[in-house]
PyMOL Python script that loads the backbone (N, CA, C, O; Angstrom):
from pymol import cmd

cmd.read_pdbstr("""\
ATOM      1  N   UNK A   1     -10.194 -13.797 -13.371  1.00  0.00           N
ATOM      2  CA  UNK A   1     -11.450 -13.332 -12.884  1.00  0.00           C
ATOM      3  C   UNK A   1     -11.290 -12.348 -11.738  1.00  0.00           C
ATOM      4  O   UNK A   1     -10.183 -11.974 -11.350  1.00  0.00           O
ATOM      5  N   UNK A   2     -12.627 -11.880 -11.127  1.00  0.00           N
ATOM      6  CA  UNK A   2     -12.397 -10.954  -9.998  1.00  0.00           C
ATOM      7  C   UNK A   2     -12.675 -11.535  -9.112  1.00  0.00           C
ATOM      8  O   UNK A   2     -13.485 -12.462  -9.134  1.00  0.00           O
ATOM      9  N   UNK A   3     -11.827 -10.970  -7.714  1.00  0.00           N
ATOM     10  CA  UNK A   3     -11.210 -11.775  -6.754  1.00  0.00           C
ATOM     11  C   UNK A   3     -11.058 -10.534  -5.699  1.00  0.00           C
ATOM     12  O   UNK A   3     -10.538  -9.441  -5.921  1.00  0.00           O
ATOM     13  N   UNK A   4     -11.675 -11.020  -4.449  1.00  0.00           N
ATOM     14  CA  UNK A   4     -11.293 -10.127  -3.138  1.00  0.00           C
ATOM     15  C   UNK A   4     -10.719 -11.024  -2.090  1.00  0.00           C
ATOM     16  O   UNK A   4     -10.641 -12.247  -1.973  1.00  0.00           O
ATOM     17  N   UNK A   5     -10.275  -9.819  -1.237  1.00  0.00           N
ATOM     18  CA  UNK A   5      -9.262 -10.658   0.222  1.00  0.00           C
ATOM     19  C   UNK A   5      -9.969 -10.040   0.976  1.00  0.00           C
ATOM     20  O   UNK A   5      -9.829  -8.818   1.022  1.00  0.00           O
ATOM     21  N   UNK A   6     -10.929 -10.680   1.784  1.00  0.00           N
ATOM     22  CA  UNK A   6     -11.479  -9.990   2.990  1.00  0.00           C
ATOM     23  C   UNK A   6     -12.776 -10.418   3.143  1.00  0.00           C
ATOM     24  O   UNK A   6     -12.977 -10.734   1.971  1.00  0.00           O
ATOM     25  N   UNK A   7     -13.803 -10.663   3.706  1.00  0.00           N
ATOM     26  CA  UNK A   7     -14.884 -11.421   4.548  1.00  0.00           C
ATOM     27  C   UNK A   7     -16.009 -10.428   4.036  1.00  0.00           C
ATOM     28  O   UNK A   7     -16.023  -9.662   4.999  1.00  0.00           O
ATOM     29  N   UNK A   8     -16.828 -10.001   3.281  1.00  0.00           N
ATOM     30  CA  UNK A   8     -18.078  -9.499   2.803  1.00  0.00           C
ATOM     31  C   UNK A   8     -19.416  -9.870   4.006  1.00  0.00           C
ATOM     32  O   UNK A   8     -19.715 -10.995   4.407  1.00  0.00           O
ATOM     33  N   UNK A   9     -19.953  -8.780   4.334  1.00  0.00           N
ATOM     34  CA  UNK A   9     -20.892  -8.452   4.977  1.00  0.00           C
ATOM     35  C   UNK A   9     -22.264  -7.806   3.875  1.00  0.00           C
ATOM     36  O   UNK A   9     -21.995  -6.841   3.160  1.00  0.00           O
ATOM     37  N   UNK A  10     -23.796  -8.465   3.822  1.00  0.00           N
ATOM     38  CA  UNK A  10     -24.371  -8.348   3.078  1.00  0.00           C
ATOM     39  C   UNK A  10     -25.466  -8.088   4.184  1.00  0.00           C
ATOM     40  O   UNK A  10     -25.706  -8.727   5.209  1.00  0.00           O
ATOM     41  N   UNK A  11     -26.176  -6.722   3.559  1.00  0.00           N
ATOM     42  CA  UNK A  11     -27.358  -6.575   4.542  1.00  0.00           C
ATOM     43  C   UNK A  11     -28.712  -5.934   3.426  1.00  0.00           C
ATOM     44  O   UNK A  11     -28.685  -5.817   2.201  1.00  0.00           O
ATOM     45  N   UNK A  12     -29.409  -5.729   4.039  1.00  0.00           N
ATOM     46  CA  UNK A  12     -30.698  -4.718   3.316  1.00  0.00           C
ATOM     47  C   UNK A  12     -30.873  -3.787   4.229  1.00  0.00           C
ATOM     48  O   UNK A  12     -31.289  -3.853   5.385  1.00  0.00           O
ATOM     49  N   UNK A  13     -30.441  -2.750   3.459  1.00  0.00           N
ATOM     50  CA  UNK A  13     -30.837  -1.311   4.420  1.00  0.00           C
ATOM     51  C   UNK A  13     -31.870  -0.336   3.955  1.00  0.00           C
ATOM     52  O   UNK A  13     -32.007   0.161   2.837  1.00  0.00           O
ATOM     53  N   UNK A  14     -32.740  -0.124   5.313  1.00  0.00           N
ATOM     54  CA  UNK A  14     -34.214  -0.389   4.961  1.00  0.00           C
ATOM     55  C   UNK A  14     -34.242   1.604   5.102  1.00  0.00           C
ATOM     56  O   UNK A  14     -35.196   2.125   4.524  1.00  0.00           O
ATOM     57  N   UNK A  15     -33.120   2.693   5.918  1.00  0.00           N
ATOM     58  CA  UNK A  15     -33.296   3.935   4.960  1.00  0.00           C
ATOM     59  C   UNK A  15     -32.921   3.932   3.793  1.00  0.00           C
ATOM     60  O   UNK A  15     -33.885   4.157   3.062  1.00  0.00           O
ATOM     61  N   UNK A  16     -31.876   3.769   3.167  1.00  0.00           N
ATOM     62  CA  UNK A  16     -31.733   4.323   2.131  1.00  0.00           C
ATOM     63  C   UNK A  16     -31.919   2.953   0.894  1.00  0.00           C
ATOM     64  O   UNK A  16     -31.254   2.931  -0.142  1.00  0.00           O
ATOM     65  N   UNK A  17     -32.775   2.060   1.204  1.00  0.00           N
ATOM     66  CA  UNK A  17     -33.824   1.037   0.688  1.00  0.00           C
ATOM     67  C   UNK A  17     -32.535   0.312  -0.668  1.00  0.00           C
ATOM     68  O   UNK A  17     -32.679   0.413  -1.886  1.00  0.00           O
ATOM     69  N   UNK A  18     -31.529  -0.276  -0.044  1.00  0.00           N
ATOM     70  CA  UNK A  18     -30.595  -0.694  -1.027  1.00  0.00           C
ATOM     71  C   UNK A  18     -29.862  -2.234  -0.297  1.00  0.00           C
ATOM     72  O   UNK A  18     -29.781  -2.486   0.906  1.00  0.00           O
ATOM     73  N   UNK A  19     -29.452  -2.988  -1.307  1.00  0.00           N
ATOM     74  CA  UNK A  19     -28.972  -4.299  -0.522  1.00  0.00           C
ATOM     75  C   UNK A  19     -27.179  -3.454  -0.747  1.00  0.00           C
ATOM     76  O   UNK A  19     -26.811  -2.896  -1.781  1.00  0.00           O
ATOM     77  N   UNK A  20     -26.380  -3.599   0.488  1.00  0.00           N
ATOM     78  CA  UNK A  20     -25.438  -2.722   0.920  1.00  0.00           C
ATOM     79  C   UNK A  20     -24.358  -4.603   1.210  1.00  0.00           C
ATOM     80  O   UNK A  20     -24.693  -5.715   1.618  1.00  0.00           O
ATOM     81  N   UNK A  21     -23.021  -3.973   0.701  1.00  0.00           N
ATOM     82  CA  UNK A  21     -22.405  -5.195   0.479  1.00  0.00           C
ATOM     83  C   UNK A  21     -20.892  -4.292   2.024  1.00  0.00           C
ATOM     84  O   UNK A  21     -20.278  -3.271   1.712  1.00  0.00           O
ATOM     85  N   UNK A  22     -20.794  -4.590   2.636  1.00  0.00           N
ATOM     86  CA  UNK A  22     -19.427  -4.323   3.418  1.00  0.00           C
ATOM     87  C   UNK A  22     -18.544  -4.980   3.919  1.00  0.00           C
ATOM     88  O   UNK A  22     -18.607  -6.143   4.317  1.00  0.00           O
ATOM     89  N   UNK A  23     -17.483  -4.117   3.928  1.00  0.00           N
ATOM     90  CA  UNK A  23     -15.894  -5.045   4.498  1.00  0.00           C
ATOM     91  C   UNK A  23     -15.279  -4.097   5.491  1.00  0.00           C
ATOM     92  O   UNK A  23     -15.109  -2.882   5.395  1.00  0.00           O
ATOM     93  N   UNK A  24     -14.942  -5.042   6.600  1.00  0.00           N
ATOM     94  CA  UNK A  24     -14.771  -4.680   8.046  1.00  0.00           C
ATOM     95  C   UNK A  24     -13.080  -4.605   8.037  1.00  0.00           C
ATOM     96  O   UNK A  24     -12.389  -5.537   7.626  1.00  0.00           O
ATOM     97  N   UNK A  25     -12.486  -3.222   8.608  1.00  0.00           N
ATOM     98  CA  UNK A  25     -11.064  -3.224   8.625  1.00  0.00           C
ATOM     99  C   UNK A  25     -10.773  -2.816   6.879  1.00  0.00           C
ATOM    100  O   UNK A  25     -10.772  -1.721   6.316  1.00  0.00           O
ATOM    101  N   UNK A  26     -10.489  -4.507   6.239  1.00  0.00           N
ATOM    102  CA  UNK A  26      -9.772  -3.847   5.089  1.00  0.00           C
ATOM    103  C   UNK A  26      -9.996  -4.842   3.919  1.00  0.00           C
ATOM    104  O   UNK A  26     -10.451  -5.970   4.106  1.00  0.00           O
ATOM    105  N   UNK A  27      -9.687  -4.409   2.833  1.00  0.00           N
ATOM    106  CA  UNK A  27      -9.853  -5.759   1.572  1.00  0.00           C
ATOM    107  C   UNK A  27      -9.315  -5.096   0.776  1.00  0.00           C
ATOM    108  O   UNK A  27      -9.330  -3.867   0.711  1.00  0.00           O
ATOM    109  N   UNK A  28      -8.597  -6.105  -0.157  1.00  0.00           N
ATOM    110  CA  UNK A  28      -7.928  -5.967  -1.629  1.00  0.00           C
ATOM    111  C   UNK A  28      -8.810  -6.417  -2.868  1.00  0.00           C
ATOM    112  O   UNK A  28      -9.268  -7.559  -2.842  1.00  0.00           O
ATOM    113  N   UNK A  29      -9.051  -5.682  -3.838  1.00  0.00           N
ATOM    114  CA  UNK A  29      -9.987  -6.008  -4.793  1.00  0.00           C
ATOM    115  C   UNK A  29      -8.497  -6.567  -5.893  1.00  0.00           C
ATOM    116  O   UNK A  29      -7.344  -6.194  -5.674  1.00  0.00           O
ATOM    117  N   UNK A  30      -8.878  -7.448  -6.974  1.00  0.00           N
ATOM    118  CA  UNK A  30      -7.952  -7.797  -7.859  1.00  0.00           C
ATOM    119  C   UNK A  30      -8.497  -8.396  -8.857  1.00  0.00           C
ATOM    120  O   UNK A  30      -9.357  -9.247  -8.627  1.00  0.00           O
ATOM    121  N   UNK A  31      -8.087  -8.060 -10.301  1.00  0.00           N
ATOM    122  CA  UNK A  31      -8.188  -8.037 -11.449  1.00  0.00           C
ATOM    123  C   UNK A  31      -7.773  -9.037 -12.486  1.00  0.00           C
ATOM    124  O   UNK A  31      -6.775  -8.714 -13.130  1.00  0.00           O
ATOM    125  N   UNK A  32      -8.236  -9.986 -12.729  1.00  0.00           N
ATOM    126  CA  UNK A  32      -7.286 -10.465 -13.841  1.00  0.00           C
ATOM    127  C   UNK A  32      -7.552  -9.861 -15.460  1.00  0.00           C
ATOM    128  O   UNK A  32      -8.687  -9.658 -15.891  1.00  0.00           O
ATOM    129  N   UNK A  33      -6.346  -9.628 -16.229  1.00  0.00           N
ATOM    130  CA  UNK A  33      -7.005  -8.880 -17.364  1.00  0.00           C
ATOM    131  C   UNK A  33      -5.576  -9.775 -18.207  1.00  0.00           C
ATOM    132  O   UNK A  33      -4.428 -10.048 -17.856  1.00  0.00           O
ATOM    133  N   UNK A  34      -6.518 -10.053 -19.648  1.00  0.00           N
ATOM    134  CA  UNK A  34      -5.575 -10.319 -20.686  1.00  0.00           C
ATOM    135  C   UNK A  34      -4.797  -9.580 -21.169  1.00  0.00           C
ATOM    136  O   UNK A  34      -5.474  -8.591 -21.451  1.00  0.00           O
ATOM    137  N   UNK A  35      -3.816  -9.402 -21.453  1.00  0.00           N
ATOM    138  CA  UNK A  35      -2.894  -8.237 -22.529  1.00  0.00           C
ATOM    139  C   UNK A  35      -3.341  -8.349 -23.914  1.00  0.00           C
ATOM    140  O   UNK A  35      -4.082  -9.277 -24.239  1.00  0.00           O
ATOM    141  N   UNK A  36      -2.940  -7.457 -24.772  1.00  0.00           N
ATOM    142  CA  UNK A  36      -3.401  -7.530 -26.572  1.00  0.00           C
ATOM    143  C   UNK A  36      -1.988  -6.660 -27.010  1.00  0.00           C
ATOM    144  O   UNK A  36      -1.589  -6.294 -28.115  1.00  0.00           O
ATOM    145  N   UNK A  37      -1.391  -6.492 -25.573  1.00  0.00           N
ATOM    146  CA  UNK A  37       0.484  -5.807 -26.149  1.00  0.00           C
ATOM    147  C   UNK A  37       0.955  -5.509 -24.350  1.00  0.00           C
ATOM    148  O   UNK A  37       0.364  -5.340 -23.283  1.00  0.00           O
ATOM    149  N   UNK A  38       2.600  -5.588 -24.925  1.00  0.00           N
ATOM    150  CA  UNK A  38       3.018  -5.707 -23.457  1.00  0.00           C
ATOM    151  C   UNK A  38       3.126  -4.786 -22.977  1.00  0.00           C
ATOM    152  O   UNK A  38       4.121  -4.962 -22.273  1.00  0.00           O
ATOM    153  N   UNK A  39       2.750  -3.697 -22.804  1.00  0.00           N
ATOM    154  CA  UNK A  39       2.158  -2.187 -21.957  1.00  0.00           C
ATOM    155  C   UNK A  39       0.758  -2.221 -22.388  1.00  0.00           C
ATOM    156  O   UNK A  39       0.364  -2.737 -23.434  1.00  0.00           O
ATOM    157  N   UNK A  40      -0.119  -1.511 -21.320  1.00  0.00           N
ATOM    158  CA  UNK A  40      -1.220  -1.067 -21.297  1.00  0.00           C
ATOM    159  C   UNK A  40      -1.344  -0.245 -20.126  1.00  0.00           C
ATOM    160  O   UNK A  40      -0.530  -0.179 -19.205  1.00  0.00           O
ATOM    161  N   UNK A  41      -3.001   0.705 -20.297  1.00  0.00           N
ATOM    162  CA  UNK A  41      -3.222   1.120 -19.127  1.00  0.00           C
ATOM    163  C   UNK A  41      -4.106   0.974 -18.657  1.00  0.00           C
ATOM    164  O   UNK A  41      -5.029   1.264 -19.418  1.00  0.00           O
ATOM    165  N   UNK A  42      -4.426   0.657 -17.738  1.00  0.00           N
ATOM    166  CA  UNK A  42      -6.184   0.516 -17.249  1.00  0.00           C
ATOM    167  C   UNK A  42      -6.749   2.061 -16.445  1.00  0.00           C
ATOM    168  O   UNK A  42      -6.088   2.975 -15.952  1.00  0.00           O
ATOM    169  N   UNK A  43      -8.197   1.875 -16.568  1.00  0.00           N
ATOM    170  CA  UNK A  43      -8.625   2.902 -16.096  1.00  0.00           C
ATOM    171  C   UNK A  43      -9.750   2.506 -15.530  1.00  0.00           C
ATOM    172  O   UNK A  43     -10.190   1.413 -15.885  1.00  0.00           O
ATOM    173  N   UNK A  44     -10.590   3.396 -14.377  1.00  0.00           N
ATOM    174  CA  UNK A  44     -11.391   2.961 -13.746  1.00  0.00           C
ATOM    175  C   UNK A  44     -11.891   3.616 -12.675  1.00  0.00           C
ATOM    176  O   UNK A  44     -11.152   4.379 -12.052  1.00  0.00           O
ATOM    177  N   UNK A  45     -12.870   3.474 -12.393  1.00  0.00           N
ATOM    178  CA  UNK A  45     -13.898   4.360 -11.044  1.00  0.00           C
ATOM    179  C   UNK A  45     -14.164   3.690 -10.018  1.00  0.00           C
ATOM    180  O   UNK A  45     -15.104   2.918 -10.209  1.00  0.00           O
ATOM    181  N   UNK A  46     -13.726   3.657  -8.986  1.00  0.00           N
ATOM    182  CA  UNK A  46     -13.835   3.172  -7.517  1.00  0.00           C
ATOM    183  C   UNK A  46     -14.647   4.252  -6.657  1.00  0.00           C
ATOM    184  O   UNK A  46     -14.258   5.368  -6.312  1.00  0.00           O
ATOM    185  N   UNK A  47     -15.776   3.682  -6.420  1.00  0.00           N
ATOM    186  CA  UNK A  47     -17.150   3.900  -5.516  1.00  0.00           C
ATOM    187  C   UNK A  47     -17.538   3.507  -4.448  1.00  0.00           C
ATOM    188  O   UNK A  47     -18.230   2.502  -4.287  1.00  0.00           O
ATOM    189  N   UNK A  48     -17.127   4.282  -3.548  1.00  0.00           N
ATOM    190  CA  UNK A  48     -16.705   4.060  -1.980  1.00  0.00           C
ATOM    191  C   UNK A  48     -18.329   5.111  -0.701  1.00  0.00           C
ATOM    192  O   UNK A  48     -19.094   6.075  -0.716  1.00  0.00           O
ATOM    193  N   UNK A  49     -17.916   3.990   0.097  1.00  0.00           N
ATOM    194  CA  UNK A  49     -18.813   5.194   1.459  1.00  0.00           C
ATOM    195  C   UNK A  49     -18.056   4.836   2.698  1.00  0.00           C
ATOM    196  O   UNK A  49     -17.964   3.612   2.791  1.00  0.00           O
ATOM    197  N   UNK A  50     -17.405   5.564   3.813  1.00  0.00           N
ATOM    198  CA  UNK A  50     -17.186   4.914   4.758  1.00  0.00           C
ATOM    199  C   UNK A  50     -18.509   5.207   6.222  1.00  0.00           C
ATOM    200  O   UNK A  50     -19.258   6.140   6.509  1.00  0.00           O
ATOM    201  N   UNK A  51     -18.299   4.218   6.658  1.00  0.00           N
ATOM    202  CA  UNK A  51     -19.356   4.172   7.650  1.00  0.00           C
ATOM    203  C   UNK A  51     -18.818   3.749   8.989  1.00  0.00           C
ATOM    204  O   UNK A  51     -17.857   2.982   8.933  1.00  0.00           O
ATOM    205  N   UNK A  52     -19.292   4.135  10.311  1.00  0.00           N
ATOM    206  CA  UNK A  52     -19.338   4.042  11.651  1.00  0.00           C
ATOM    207  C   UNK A  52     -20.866   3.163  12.336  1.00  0.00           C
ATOM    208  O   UNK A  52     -21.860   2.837  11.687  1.00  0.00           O
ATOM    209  N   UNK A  53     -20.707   3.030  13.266  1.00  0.00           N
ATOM    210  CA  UNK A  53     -22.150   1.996  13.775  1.00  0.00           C
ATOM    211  C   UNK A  53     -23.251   3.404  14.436  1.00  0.00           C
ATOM    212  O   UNK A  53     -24.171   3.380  15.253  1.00  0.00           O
ATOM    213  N   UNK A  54     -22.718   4.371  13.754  1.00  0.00           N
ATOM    214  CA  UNK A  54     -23.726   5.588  13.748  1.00  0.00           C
ATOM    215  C   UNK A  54     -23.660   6.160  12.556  1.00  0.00           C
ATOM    216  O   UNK A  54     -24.820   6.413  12.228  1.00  0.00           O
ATOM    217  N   UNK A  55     -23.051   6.439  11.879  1.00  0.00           N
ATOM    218  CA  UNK A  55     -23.037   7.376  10.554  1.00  0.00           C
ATOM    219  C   UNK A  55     -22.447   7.226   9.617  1.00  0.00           C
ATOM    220  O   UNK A  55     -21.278   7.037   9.955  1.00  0.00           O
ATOM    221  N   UNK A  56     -22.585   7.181   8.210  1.00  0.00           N
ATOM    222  CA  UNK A  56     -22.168   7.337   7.085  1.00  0.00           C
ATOM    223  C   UNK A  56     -21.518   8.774   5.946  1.00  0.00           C
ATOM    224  O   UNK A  56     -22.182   9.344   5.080  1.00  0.00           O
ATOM    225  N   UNK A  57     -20.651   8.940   6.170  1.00  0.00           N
ATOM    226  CA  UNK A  57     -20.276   9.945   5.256  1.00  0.00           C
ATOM    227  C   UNK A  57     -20.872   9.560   3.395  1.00  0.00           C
ATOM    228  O   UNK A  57     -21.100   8.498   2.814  1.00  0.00           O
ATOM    229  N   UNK A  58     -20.959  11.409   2.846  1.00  0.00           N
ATOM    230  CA  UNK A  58     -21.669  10.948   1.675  1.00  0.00           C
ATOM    231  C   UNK A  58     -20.820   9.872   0.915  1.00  0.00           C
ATOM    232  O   UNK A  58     -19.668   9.728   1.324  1.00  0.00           O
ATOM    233  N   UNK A  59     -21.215   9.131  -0.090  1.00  0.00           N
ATOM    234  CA  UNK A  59     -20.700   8.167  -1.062  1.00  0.00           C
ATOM    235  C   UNK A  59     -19.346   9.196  -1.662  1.00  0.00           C
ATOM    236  O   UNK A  59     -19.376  10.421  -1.543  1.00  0.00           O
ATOM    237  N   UNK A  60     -18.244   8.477  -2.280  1.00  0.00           N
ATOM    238  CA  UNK A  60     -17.144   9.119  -3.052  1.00  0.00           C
ATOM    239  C   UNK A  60     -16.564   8.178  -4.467  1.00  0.00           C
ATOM    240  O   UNK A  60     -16.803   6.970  -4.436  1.00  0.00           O
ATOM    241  N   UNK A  61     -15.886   8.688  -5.562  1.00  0.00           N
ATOM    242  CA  UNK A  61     -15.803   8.437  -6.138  1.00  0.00           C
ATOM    243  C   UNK A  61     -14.527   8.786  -6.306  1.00  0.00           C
ATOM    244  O   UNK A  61     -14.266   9.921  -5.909  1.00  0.00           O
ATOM    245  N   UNK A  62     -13.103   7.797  -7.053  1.00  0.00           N
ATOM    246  CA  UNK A  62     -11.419   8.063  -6.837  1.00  0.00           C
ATOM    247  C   UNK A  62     -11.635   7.709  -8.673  1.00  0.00           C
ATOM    248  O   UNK A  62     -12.382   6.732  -8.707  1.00  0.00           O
ATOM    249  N   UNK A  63     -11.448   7.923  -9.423  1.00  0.00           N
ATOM    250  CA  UNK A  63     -10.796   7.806 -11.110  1.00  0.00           C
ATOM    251  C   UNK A  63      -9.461   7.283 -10.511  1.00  0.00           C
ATOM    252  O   UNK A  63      -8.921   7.886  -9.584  1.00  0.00           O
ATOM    253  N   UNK A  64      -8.943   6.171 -11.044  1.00  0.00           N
ATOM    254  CA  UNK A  64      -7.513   5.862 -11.468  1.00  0.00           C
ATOM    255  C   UNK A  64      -6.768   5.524 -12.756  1.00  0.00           C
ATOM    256  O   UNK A  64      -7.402   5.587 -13.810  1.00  0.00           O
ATOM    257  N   UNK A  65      -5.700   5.230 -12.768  1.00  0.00           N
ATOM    258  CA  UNK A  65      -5.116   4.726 -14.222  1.00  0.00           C
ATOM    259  C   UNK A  65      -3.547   4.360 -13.859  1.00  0.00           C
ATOM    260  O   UNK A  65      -2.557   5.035 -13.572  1.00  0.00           O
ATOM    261  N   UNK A  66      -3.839   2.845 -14.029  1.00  0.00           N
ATOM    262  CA  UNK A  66      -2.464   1.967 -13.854  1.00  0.00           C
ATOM    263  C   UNK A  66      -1.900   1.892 -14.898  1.00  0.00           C
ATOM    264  O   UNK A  66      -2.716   1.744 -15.808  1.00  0.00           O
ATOM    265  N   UNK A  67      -0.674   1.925 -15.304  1.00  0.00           N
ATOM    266  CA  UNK A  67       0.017   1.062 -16.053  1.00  0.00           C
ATOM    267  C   UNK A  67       0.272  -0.110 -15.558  1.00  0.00           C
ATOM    268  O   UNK A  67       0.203  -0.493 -14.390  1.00  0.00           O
ATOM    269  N   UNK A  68       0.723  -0.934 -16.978  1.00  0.00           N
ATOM    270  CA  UNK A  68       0.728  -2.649 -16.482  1.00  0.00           C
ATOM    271  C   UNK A  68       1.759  -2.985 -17.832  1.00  0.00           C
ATOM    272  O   UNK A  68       1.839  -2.556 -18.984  1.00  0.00           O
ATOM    273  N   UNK A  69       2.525  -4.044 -16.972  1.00  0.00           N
ATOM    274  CA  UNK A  69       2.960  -4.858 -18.338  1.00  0.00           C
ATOM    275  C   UNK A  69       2.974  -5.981 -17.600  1.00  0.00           C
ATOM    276  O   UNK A  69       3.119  -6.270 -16.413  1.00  0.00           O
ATOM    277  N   UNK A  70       2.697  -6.793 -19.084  1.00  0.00           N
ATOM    278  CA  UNK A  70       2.348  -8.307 -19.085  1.00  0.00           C
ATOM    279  C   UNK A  70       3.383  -9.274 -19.027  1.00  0.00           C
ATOM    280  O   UNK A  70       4.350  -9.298 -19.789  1.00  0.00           O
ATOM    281  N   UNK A  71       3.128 -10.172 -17.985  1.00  0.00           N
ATOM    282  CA  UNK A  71       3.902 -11.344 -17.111  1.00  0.00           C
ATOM    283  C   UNK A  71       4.265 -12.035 -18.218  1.00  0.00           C
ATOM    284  O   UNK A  71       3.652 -11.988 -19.285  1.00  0.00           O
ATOM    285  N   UNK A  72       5.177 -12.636 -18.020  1.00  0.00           N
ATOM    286  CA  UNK A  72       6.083 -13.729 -19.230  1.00  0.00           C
ATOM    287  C   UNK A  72       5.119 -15.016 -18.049  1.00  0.00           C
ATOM    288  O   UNK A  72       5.226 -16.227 -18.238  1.00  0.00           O
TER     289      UNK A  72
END
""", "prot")
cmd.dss("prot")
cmd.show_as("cartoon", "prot")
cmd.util.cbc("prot")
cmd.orient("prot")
């Protein structure tokens, strides 16, 4: 299943009228995924904003693609 390392901060932010989920310092996001053969690749869109206790830079978006092979 999906799984983070790091303490989640949940607010409602009343400019830009959205429930806003944050992590202070740092966090590891992690994946569990079945294999169907022992290489694969994953792919995926990570959707980011960083913010200050004054300002937010616009939202960003990183494309990746791991290879993986599957654990005995």
């Amino acid at each position: 299943g999906r799984q983070h390392e790091g303490t989640p901060y949940k607010y409602y932010d009343e400019v830009i009228m959205m429930n806003l989920t944050w992590f202070s310092d740092s966090v590891v996001f992690s994946q569990e995924i079945k294999m169907k053969a022992p290489t694969a690749v994953v792919n995926g869109t990570i959707t980011y904003m960083v913010c200050t206790d004054e300002m937010c830079l616009p939202s960003d978006e990183i494309n990746f693609s791991i290879p993986v092979t599957a654990s005995r």
